[in-house]
C-alpha positions, 0 to 999 in steps of 0.5 A: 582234580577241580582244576583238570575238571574246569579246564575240560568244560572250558574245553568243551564250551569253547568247542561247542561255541566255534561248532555254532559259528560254523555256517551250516551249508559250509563243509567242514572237514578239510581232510573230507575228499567230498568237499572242500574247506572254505574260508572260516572268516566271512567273505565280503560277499556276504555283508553286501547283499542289498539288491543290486543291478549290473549290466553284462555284455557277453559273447558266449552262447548263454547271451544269445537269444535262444530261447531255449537258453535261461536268461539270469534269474530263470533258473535254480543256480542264477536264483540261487546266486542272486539271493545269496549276493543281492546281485542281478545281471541284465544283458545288455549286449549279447552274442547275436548282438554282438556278433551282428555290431562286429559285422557291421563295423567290418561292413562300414570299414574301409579298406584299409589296413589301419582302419581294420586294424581299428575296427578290430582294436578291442571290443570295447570299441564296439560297446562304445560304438552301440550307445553303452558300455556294460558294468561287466564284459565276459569274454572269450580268446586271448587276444581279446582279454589282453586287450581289456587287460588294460586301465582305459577299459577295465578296473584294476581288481587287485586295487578293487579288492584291497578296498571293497574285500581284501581276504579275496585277494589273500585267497588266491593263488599266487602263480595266478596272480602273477600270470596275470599281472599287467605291465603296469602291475595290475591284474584285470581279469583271472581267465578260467582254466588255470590249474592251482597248487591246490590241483597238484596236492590232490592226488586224486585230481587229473589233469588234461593229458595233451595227447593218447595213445589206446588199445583194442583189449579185445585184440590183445586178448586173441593174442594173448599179449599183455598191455606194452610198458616200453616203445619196443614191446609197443613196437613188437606187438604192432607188427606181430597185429599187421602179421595176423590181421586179417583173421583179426580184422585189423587193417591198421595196427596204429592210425595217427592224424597227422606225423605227430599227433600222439604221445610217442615222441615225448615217450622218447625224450622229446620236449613239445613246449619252448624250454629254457635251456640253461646251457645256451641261456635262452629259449629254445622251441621244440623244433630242433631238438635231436631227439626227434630224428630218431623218432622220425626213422622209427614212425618212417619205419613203421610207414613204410611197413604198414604200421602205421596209417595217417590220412591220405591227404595232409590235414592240419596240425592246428584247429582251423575253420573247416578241418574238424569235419576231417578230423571226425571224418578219419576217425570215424572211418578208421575206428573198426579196423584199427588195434592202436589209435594215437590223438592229441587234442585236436580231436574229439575225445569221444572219437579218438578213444573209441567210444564205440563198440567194434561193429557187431561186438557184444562183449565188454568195452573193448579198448584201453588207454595207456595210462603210463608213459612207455619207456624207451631204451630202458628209461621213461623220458617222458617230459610234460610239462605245465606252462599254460596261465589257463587252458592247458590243452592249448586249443581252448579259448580262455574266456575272463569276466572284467569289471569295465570303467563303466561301472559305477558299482564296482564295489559289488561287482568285485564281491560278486567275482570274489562269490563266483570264484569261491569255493562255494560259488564254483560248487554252485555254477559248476556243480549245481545245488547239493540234492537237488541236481547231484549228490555224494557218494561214499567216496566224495564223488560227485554224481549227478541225480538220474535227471541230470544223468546220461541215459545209458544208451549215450556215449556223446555228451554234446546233448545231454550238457545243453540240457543241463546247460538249460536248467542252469547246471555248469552254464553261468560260469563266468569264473571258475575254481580250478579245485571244483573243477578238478573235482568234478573231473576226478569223479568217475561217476559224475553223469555217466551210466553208461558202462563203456563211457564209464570204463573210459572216464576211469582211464582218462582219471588214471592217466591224468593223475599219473601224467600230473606227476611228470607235469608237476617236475616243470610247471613254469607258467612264465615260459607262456609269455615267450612264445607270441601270441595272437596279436602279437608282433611276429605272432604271423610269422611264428605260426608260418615256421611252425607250418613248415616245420609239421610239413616236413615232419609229414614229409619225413614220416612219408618218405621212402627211406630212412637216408631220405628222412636224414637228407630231410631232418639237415634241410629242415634245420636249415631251413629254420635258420634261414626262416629266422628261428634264431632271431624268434628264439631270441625274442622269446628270451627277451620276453621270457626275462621280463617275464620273469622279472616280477616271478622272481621278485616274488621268489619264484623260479630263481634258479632260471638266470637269463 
């Protein structure tokens, strides 16, 4: 008995001791939703806290001369930063300063293409070229980070890190890692946006879903009709919406913005990412798959029976300078006399999910989003996918912090990153202070207190977030933690009070989650490299074929017969190959294999054998 006795209050000692060791601002229960765990030895961040100065040029509308923006300092969160590392940012070069350095480099260029070629080589000739070369660089576009990407202008952070904080490196994840790992094996930035395993284990976290489709709820109630679950019930219950639309005061039972903005075709089967087809053993793009054929006779079908509606005009399929006032335009214009709306990405969220009422309409939000796939011929076929290495949605810059060779402190530069990267420093920057700019409620959901909050009058966030942008909340976010992102957006809450705005976070959650399913079968981050990107050789040429191919998609959807739509398909598959599509394909394989090489050596994707 004295023995069991010892050994309990040894037990209870040896508790209460670890219980005091705990951080106090630290979450502590890794199965709480509310916050997550954070590392349980101490980071380097915080044993290198003296006072320290480092440099930033930026290109983000937080370096500007707004003075409605805070500079670094003058704000709860930045405050907060530079008391817990010691660390203090000074612009040096912001983005009127930079913008206006580019211009002139343009300017006193000569016309010719080798010399433009130089003038636009990187950033960092622009730094060099204006006197100074910051400690940091943060900046936005793909093209621009695999430039600094690179031992003549950034510090490698993987040898930062095994020197200066070792555990930062370990906490990581190890796709990330390798999605970013240069050619000479080094990793210069963790560009922002990359959804971590962590993200797929939650399952309350959703992921962006690339493209909608929604309903009028009030509509199907007239009708008495229920939500569809398959491509033929959807079908059905648009023409039976075109039969009875008048008294209903629909004018276009489905609008699309282009032939293949919407979620239809992945419902039948067809892929909309480069793929790895283990038959032919190489990459195939999306574009001469045979699943599409049917999916061009059925939304041609629907054309020429008045189910479906698209702009009068062509507009384009990728975001381009001038096109998102037409986008805002058409959905505008058509939101009050449609049932069905399909989006992707390149439209506003806000306008293509109807965050509007139906004119002259006091009843409840009138709008559904389908939150599952609809099956086709009896099987869901959906096939998503996650291939991105950041930004997943396709159309968002990423934006990556690099440490230049310029910076003589790198020890507390990589520190700093490894603080705003933590789980703690992301909470922060992404989040704010607990209590001061949100709480959490019973559930773990972050919400906003009621100044940081919409008014409930507002379904548009563009003035509500430069608001919280100016006191500092979710503004200095020069990294990020996919965790605390997602955790923010799993909250249906966060700053909403308005109840439509609401209702439409909660089905936006739903169909993430449920779209993270099917995106979790393929998550092959080594498939970005196949494809060129911009800078790249044959990048040009890429984005030319992909403008032929929704060319003839808008073509065959408009075509007056299904045999015409036929006729089209052939000579569009045709036209690909005389285009060069082969020899593209084969140079996607060709990346994808080297690529792959450091996946697989790290044990990853093994089961793809170029």
């Amino acid at each position: 008995m004295r023995k069991i006795l010892i050994a309990y209050w040894l037990s209870c000692i040896l508790f209460f001791c670890s219980a005091c060791q705990q951080n106090p601002g630290t979450p502590l229960a890794a199965s709480s939703p509310s916050e997550p765990v954070l590392e349980q030895v101490a980071p380097s961040w915080q044993t290198h806290t003296d006072p320290v100065t480092l440099t930033l040029a930026s290109d983000h509308h937080f370096s500007g001369t707004d003075s409605g923006y805070p500079q670094w300092g003058e704000d709860p969160v930045s405050r907060r930063i530079i008391d817990l590392t010691g660390v203090k940012i000074e612009l040096q070069i912001g983005a009127d300063d930079w913008a206006a350095l580019a211009a002139g480099s343009h300017d006193a260029a000569e016309d010719t293409d080798e010399q433009t070629q130089q003038t636009q080589s990187s950033y960092m000739d622009l730094l060099q070229a204006a006197g100074s070369v910051p400690d940091l660089i943060y900046i936005s576009g793909k093209a621009d980070i695999q430039r600094l990407s690179d031992s003549a202008y950034s510090q490698p952070l993987d040898v930062l890190a095994a020197e200066h904080c070792p555990e930062f490196w370990d906490s990581l994840d190890p796709l990330e890692i390798l999605n970013n790992q240069q050619e000479d094996g080094h990793v210069y930035a963790l560009p922002k946006g990359y959804y971590t395993q962590q993200v797929y284990d939650d399952p309350q976290i959703p992921i962006k879903v690339p493209r909608t489709l929604s309903l009028r709820q009030d509509i199907l109630d007239k009708l008495g009709a229920s939500l569809p679950t398959s491509i033929e019930a959807l079908e059905a219950l648009l023409y039976q919406v075109k039969d009875q639309g008048q008294p209903l005061g629909i004018q276009h039972p489905l609008r699309q913005l282009n032939a293949t903005a919407s979620p239809l075709a992945e419902w039948m089967g067809v892929k909309r990412y480069v793929y790895w087809d283990p038959e032919a053993r190489s990459i195939k793009t999306p574009l001469r798959q045979e699943a599409w054929l049917p999916y061009f006779l059925r939304m041609n079908q629907w054309y020429r029976d008045g189910i479906l509606y698209l702009p009068e005009q062509e507009l384009p399929w990728r975001r381009g300078v001038g096109d998102r006032f037409d986008v805002i335009g058409f959905f505008s214009d058509t939101t009050f006399g449609s049932f069905a709306t399909a989006a992707d990405s390149l439209a506003p969220p806000y306008e293509a999910l109807y965050l509007m009422r139906p004119k002259a309409s006091d009843d409840d939000f009138a709008h559904v989003l389908l939150s599952t796939p609809l099956t086709y011929e009896g099987e869901i076929r959906l096939q998503a996918a996650d291939t991105a290495i950041g930004y997943p949605d396709g159309h968002s810059d990423q934006s990556a912090l690099f440490i230049s060779t310029s910076c003589v402190r790198a020890d507390r530069a990589i520190c700093f990153m490894q603080y705003l990267k933590s789980q703690e420093g992301a909470q922060l920057t992404h989040w704010g202070i607990r209590d001061e700019h949100y709480a959490l409620d019973e559930d773990g959901n972050i919400t906003y207190l009621e100044a940081y909050r919409y008014p409930s009058e507002v379904i548009n966030d563009i003035g509500l977030l430069t608001s919280m942008n100016r006191k500092g909340l979710d503004y200095w976010t020069l990294m990020d933690n996919s965790l605390v992102t997602g955790r923010l957006n799993a909250s249906p809450t966060a700053y909403c009070t308005n109840l439509d705005l609401l209702k439409m976070r909660r089905m936006e959650i739903e169909a993430g989650v449920n779209y993270k399913t099917y995106a979790a079968q393929n998550k092959v981050p080594a498939l970005y490299f196949a494809e060129p990107h911009e800078g790249d050789a044959g990048y040009d040429e890429y984005l030319a074929l992909l403008d032929t191919w929704h060319h003839a998609a808008w073509e065959m959807v408009t075509a007056p017969s299904s045999q015409q739509v036929e006729s089209l398909w052939a000579q569009l598959m045709q036209n690909l190959s005389t285009a060069g599509l082969d020899a593209m394909e084969s140079a996607m394989t060709a990346r994808f294999a080297d690529a792959l090489e450091r996946y697989h050596a790290a044990g990853y994707f093994t089961d793809i054998q170029p």
